[in-house]
C-alpha positions as CSV (number, residue, x, y, z in Angstrom):
1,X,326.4,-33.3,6.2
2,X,328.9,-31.3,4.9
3,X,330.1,-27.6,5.0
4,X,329.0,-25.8,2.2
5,X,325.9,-24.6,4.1
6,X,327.9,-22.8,6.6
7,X,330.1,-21.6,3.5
8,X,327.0,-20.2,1.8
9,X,325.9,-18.6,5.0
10,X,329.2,-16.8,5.4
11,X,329.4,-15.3,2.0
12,X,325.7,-14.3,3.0
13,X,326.9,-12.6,6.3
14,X,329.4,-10.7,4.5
15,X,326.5,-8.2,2.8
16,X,323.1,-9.0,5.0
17,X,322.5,-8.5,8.3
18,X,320.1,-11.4,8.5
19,X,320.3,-15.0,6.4
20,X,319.2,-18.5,6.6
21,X,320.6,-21.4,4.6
22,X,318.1,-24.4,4.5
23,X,319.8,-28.0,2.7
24,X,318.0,-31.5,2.1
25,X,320.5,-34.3,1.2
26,X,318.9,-37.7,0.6
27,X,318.1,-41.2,-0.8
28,X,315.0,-42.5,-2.9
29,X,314.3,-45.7,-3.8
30,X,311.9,-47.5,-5.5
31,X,309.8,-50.9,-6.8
32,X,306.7,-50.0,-9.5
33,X,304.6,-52.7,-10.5
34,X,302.0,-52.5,-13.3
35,X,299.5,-54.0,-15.1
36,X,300.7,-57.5,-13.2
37,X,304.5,-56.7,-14.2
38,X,307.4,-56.0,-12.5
39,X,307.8,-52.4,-14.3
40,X,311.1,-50.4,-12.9
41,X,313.1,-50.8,-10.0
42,X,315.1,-47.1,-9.2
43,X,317.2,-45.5,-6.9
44,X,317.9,-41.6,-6.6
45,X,319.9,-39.3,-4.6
46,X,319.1,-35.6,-4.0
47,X,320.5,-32.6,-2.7
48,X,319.7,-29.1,-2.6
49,X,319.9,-25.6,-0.5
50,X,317.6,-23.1,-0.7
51,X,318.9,-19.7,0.8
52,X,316.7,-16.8,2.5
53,X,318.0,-13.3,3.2
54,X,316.5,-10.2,4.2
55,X,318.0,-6.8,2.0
56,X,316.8,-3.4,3.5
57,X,313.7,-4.7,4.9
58,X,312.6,-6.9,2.3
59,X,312.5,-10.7,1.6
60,X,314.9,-12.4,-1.1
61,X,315.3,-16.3,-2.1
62,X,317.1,-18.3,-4.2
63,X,318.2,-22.1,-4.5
64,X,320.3,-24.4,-6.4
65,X,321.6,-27.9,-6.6
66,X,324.9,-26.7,-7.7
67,X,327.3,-26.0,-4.8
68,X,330.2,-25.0,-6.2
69,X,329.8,-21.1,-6.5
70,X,328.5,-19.8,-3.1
71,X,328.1,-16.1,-4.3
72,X,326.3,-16.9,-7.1
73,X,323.6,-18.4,-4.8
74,X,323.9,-15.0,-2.8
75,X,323.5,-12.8,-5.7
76,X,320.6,-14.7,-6.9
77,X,318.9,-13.9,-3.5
78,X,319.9,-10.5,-3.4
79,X,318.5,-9.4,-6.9
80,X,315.5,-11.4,-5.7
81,X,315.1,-9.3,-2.5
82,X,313.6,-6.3,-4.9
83,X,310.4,-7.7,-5.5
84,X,310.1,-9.0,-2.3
85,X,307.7,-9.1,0.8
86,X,308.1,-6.9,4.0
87,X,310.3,-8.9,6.3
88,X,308.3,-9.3,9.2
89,X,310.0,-12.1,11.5
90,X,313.4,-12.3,14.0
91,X,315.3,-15.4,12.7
92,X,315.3,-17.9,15.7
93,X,318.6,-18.1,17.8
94,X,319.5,-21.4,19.6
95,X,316.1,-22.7,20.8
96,X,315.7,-24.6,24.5
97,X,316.0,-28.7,24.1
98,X,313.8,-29.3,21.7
99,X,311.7,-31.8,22.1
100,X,312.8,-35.3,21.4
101,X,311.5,-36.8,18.3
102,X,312.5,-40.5,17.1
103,X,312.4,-40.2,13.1
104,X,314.9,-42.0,12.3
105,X,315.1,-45.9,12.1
106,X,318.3,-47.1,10.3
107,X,316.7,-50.6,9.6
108,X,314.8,-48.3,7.0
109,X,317.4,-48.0,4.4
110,X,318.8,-51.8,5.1
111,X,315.4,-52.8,3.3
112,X,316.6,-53.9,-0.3
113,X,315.3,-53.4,-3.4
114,X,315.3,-57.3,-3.9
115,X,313.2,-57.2,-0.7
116,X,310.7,-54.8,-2.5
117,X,310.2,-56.3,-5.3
118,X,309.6,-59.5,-3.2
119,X,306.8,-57.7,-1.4
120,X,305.3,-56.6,-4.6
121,X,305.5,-60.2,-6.0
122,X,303.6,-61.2,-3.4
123,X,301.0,-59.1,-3.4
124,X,300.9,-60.0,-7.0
125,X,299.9,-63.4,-6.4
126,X,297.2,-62.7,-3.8
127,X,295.5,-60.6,-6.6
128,X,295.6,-63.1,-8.8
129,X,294.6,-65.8,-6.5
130,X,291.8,-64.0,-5.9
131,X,291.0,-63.4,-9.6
132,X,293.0,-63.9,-12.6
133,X,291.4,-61.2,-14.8
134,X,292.7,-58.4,-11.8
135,X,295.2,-56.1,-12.9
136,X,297.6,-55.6,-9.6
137,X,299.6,-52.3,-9.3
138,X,301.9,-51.7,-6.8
139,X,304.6,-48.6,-5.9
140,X,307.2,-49.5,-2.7
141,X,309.7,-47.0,-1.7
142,X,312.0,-45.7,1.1
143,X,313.2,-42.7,1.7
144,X,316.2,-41.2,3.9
145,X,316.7,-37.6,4.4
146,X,319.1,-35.8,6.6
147,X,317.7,-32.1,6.6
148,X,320.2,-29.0,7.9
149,X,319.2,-25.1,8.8
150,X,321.6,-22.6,10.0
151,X,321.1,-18.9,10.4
152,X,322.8,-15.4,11.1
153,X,321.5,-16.0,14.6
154,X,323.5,-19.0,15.5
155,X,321.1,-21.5,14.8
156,X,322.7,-24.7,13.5
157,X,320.1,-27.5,13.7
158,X,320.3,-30.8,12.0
159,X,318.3,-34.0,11.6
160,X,317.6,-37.2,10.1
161,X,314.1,-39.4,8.4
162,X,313.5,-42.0,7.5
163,X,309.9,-43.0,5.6
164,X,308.9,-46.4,4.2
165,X,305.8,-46.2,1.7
166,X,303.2,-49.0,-0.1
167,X,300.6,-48.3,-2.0
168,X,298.6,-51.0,-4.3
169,X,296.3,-50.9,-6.7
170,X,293.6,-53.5,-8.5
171,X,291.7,-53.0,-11.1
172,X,289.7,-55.0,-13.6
173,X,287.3,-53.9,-16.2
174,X,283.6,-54.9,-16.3
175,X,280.1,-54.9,-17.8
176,X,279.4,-51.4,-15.6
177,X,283.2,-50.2,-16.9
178,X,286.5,-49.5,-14.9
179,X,286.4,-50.7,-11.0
180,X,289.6,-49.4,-9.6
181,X,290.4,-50.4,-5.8
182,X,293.6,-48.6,-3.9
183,X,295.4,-49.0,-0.5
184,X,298.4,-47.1,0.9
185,X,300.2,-46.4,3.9
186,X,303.3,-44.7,4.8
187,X,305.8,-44.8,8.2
188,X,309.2,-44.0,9.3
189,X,310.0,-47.7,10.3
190,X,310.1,-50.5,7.8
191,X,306.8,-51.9,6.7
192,X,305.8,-55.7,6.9
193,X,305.2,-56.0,3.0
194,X,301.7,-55.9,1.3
195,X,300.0,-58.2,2.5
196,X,297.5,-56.5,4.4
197,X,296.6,-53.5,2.3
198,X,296.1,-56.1,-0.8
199,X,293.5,-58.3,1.5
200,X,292.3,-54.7,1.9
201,X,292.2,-53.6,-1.5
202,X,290.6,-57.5,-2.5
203,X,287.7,-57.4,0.2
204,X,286.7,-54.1,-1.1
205,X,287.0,-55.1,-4.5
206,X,284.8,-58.2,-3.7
207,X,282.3,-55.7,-1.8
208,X,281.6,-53.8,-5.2
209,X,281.2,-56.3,-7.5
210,X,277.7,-55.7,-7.3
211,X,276.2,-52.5,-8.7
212,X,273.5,-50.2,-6.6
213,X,271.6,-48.2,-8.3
214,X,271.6,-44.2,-7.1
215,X,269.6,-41.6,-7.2
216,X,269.5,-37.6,-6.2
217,X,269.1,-37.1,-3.1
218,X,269.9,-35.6,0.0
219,X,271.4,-38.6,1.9
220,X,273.7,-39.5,5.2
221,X,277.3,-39.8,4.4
222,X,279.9,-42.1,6.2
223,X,283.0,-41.3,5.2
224,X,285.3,-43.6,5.5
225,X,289.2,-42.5,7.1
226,X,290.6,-42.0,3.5
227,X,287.5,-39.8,2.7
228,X,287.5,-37.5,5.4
229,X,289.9,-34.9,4.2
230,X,287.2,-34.1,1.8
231,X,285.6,-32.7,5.0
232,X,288.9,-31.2,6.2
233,X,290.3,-29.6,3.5
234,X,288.4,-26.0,3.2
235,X,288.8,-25.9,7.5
236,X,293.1,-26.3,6.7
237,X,293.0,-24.2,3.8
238,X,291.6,-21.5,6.1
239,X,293.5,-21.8,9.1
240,X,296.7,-21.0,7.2
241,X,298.2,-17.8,8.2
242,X,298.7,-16.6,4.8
243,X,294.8,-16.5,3.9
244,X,293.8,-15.4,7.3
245,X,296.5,-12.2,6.9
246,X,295.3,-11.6,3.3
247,X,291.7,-11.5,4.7
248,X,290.6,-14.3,2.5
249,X,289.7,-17.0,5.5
250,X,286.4,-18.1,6.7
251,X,288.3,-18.4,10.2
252,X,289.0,-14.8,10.7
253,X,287.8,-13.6,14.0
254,X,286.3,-17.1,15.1
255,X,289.2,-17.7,17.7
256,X,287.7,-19.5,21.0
257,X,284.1,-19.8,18.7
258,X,282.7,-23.3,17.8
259,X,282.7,-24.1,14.3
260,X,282.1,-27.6,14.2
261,X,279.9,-30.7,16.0
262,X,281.8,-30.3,19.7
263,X,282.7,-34.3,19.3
264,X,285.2,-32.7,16.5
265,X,289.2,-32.4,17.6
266,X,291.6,-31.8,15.5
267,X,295.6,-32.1,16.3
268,X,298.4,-31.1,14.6
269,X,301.1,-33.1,16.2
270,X,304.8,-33.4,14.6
271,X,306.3,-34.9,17.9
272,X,304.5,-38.7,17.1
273,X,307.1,-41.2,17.0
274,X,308.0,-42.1,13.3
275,X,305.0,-40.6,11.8
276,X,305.4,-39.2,8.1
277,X,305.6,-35.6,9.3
278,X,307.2,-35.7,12.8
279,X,310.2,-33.5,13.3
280,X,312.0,-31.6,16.6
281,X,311.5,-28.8,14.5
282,X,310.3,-27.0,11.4
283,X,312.1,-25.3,8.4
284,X,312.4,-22.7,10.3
285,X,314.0,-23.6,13.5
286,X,310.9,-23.4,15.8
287,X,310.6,-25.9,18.0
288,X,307.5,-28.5,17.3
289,X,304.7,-29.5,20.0
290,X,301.1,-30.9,19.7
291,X,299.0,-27.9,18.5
292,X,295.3,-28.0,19.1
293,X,293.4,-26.5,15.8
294,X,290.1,-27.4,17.2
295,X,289.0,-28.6,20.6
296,X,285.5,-29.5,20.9
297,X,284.4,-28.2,17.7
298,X,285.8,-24.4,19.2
299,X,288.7,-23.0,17.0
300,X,292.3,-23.1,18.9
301,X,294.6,-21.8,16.5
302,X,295.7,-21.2,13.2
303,X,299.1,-22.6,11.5
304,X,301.6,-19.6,11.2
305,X,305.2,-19.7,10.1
306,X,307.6,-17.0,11.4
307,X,306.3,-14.5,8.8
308,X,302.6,-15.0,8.7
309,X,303.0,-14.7,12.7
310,X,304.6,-11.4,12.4
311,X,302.2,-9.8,10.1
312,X,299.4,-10.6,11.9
313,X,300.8,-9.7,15.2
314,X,301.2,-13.6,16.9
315,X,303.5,-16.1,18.0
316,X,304.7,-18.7,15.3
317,X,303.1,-22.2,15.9
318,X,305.9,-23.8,14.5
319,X,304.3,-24.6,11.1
320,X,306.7,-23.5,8.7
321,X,307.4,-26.1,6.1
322,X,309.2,-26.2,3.0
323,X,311.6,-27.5,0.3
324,X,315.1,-26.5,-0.2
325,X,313.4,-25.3,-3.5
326,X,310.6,-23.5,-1.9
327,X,310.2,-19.9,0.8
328,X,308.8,-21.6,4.1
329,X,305.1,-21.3,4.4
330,X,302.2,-22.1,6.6
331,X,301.6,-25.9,6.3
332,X,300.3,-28.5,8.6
333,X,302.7,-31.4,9.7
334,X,300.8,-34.9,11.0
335,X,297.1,-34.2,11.4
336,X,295.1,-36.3,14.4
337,X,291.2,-36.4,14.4
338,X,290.2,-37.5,17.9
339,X,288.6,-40.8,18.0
340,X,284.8,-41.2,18.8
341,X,282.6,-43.3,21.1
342,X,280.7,-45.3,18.5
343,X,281.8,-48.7,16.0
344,X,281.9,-48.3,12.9
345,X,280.1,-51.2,12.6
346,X,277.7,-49.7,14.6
347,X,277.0,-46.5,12.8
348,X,276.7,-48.4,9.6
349,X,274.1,-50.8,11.0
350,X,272.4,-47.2,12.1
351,X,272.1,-46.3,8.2
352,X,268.1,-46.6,7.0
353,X,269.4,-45.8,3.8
354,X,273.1,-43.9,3.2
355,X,276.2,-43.7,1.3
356,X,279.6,-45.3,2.6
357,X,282.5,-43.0,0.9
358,X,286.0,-44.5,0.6
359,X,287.6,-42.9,-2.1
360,X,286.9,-39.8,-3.8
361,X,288.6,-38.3,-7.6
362,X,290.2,-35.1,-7.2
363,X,288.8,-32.0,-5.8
364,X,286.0,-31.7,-8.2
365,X,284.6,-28.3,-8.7
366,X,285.1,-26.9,-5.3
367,X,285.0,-23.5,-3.8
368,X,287.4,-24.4,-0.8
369,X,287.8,-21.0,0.2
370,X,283.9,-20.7,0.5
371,X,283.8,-24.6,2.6
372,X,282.2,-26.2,-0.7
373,X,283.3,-29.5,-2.0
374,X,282.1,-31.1,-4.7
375,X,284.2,-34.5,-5.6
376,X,283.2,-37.6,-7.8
377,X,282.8,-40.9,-5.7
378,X,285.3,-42.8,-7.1
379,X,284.6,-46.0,-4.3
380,X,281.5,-45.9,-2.7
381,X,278.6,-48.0,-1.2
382,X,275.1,-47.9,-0.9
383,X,273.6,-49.1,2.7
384,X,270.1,-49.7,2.7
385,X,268.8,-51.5,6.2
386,X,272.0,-51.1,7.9
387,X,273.7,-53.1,5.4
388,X,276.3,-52.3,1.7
389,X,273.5,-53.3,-1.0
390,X,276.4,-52.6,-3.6
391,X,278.6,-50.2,-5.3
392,X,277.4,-47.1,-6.8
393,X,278.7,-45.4,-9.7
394,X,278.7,-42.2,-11.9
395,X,278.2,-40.2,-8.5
396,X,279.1,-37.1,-6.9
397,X,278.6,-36.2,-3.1
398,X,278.4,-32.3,-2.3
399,X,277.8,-29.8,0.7
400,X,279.4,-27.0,2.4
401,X,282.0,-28.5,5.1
402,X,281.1,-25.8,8.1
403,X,277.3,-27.0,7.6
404,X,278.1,-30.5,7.2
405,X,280.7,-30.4,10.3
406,X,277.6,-29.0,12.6
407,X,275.4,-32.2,11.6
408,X,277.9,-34.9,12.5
409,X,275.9,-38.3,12.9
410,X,279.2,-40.3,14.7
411,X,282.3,-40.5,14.7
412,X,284.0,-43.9,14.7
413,X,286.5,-45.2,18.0
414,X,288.5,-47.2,15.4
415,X,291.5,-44.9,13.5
416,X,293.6,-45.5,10.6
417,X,296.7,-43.8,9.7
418,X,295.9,-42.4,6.2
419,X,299.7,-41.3,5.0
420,X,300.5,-38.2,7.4
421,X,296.9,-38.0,8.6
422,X,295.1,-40.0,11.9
423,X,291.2,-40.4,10.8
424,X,288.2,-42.0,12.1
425,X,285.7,-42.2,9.9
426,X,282.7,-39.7,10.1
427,X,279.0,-39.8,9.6
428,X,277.5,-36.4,8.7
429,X,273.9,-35.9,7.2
430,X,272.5,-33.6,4.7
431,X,275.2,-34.4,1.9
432,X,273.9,-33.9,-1.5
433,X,273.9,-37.2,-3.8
434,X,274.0,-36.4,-7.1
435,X,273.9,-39.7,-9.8
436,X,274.2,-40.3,-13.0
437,X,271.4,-41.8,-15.1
C-alpha cells in the first residue's frame, strides 16, 4: 500500500497529540444473472481513509477518497472534534504477535469473470432442467481487500482478504402467487461454482410446491440455520457496548447469569481460517481471539471497542469494526453457535405438528431492544406426524427471543456456514403462528 496514510498521519501529528489513519484499498468484481439472463458482468476498485483524532479531550472524524490534500482531511477532523464524544480510550501501541490468521488466498482473485459467468450458466441450466417455467437468479463475486491502520502510538499494521460469494435465486409464479427459493454462501477461498446451492435451492423449491394450510396457533418452531438469527438478533443487539453504556440493554448486570437453554454457546471467533470475518486484528489494532458471548446459556461478555470499553470501565474485546467511511464501533466479527447432540432429521421426525422456518422477510415489526421479533415466513413448512405436509403461506412467526431461548426443544449436530455466521438449526416451542385467511 502506499504512503499517503503515513503522510496523513504526520500532518495529523503536527496539531494532535493522538491520531489514527484507517485506509481500505481493494477490488470488486462481479457476474449478475436475472430473470434466466446473463444481466451485467462488473469490476470496481475502491479506496478510501478514514481519519480519527482526539482535540482537547474530544472525538473528531473525517474521511475521503481523495488523497491528494492531506490537511484538508485534517481540518475536516478537527472542526469535527467540536461536537464530538469524550475520548475515553489509549490508542494501541505495537501489540505482541498477533495471532496468525490465513485470510488471504491469492487463487481468489485468479478466478475470471469468464469463469463466473460459466458458473452462473450452469446453474442456469439445472434450473431449467428441472423446470422450464423457473426464473433463475444468480449474483457471483470476489473481492480482495488489503486493509492498513497506523497511529500516533506507533502502530503500523497491515493486512490482506480475500472473499468469494454465490448466491442464487428461483422463482416461478403460481396459482397460490410468488414462490421465491434463495441459497448463498460466502468464503475467503475460491468456491466450486453453483452447483450445490442450486440443487439446494431446486429441492426446496420441489418441497413447497404443495400448499399447507395454517392456522393461529401457538406452535413448535424449527428454525432452520438461515433462520436462526431471527432468534439471535435482539441477544447481539444488546451485547453491544454502545447500548449497554447508554443503559438501553437487556444484558446490563446479567454478567456470569444464564439467559438462555444451557445447551446454547455462542462464539465470536475472527481467528477461523478464511472465514468472511476472520482478521489478526480489528480496526482498531486490538488483537483478535475466540470470545465466548455465551457459555452454557450464562452470559460471558459483551462486544466492546476501545471506546465503549473505556466508558464503561473494561478491557476492549477486540470488536471494533468499521469502514474507512465510518468511526469504529462495537460489532461482532464471525459468529459460531455450538453444535448439538440431536439430527435434524431426528428433531423433525419428533414434530406432532410444527413449523420448519427457512427464510424469513425483513425484520417485521420488532421491538429488538425489548427481545421481540415479529418477521413474515417468507419459506416455511408445515410438519404434521413428523413429516413436511407442505408449504405455508401468508404467515408470521412471533415471540420474545429470551423466552423462546429458555424453551429450546434441540439443537441440531449438523452446521452450515450462513455468510459470516456458523448455525445449527434450533427447535424452540411456544412461538406464536399467526396466518392469513
Amino acid at each position: 500500500m502506499s504512503d499517503e496514510a503515513l503522510q496523513i498521519l504526520n500532518e495529523a501529528q503536527k496539531r494532535f497529540d493522538h491520531a489514527e489513519v484507517f485506509e481500505q484499498t481493494g477490488e470488486t468484481r462481479s457476474v449478475n444473472f436475472e430473470s434466466n439472463k446473463l444481466k451485467r458482468v462488473s469490476a470496481r476498485q475502491y479506496r478510501g481513509v478514514g481519519l480519527r483524532i482526539v482535540r482537547d479531550g474530544r472525538i473528531g472524524f473525517a474521511s475521503t477518497t481523495d488523497l491528494r490534500d492531506p490537511r484538508r482531511l485534517v481540518e475536516m477532523a478537527a472542526e469535527s472534534a467540536q461536537f464530538g464524544e469524550q475520548a475515553k480510550f489509549q490508542l494501541p501501541g505495537l501489540p505482541d504477535p498477533l495471532p496468525q490468521v490465513l485470510t488471504e488466498d491469492p487463487a481468489v482473485p485468479e478466478v475470471s469473470l469468464d469463469d463466473m459467468v460459466t458458473m452462473g450458466r450452469e446453474g442456469l441450466e439445472m434450473s431449467l432442467a428441472a423446470n422450464a417455467d423457473y426464473l433463475f437468479f444468480a449474483d457471483i463475486s470476489t473481492k480482495s481487500e488489503a486493509v492498513r491502520l497506523v497511529n500516533s502510538s506507533g502502530l503500523d499494521l497491515e493486512h490482506n482478504k480475500t472473499d468469494m460469494a454465490l448466491e442464487v435465486g428461483v422463482e416461478t409464479v403460481t396459482d397460490d402467487g410468488l414462490l421465491e427459493v434463495s441459497e448463498f454462501k460466502t468464503w475467503g477461498q475460491p468456491l466450486n461454482g453453483l452447483t450445490d446451492i442450486t440443487r439446494r435451492a431446486l429441492d426446496k423449491m420441489q418441497q413447497a410446491s404443495v400448499v399447507a394450510p395454517a392456522r393461529a396457533e401457538q406452535i413448535p418452531v424449527l428454525f432452520n440455520p438461515k433462520a436462526v438469527g431471527n432468534l439471535l438478533r435482539p441477544i447481539l443487539l444488546a451485547l453491544s457496548g454502545v447500548l449497554v453504556h447508554k443503559g438501553s440493554s437487556r444484558l446490563i448486570g446479567k454478567m456470569n447469569e444464564r439467559i438462555a437453554d444451557e445447551r446454547l454457546d455462542l462464539l465470536d471467533d475472527a481467528t477461523i481460517p478464511f472465514a468472511p470475518q476472520s482478521a489478526p486484528a480489528d480496526n482498531e489494532g486490538v488483537p483478535t481471539r475466540p470470545t465466548l458471548l455465551l457459555e452454557k446459556g450464562v452470559l460471558k461478555s459483551y462486544l466492546l471497542d476501545l471506546q465503549t470499553a473505556g466508558l464503561l470501565g473494561m478491557q476492549p474485546t477486540g470488536h471494533g469494526y468499521r469502514s474507512y467511511a465510518s468511526r469504529p464501533s462495537p460489532s461482532r466479527s464471525n459468529l459460531v453457535v455450538g453444535s448439538g447432540t440431536d439430527s435434524y432429521q431426528d428433531m423433525m421426525a419428533g414434530l406432532e405438528r410444527g413449523l420448519i422456518v427457512d427464510q424469513t422477510l425483513g425484520s417485521g415489526q420488532s421491538n429488538l431492544l425489548a427481545g421481540e421479533f415479529s418477521v413474515n415466513v417468507a419459506l416455511g413448512f408445515l410438519v404434521e406426524g413428523g413429516k413436511i405436509k407442505g408449504r405455508v403461506k401468508d404467515c408470521m412467526v412471533a415471540g420474545n427471543v429470551y423466552d423462546l431461548l429458555n424453551q429450546v426443544e434441540g439443537i441440531s449436530r449438523e452446521r452450515q456456514w450462513v455468510g459470516s455466521e456458523h448455525m445449527p438449526a434450533i427447535c424452540v416451542r411456544g412461538i406464536k403462528l399467526a396466518a392469513g385467511a
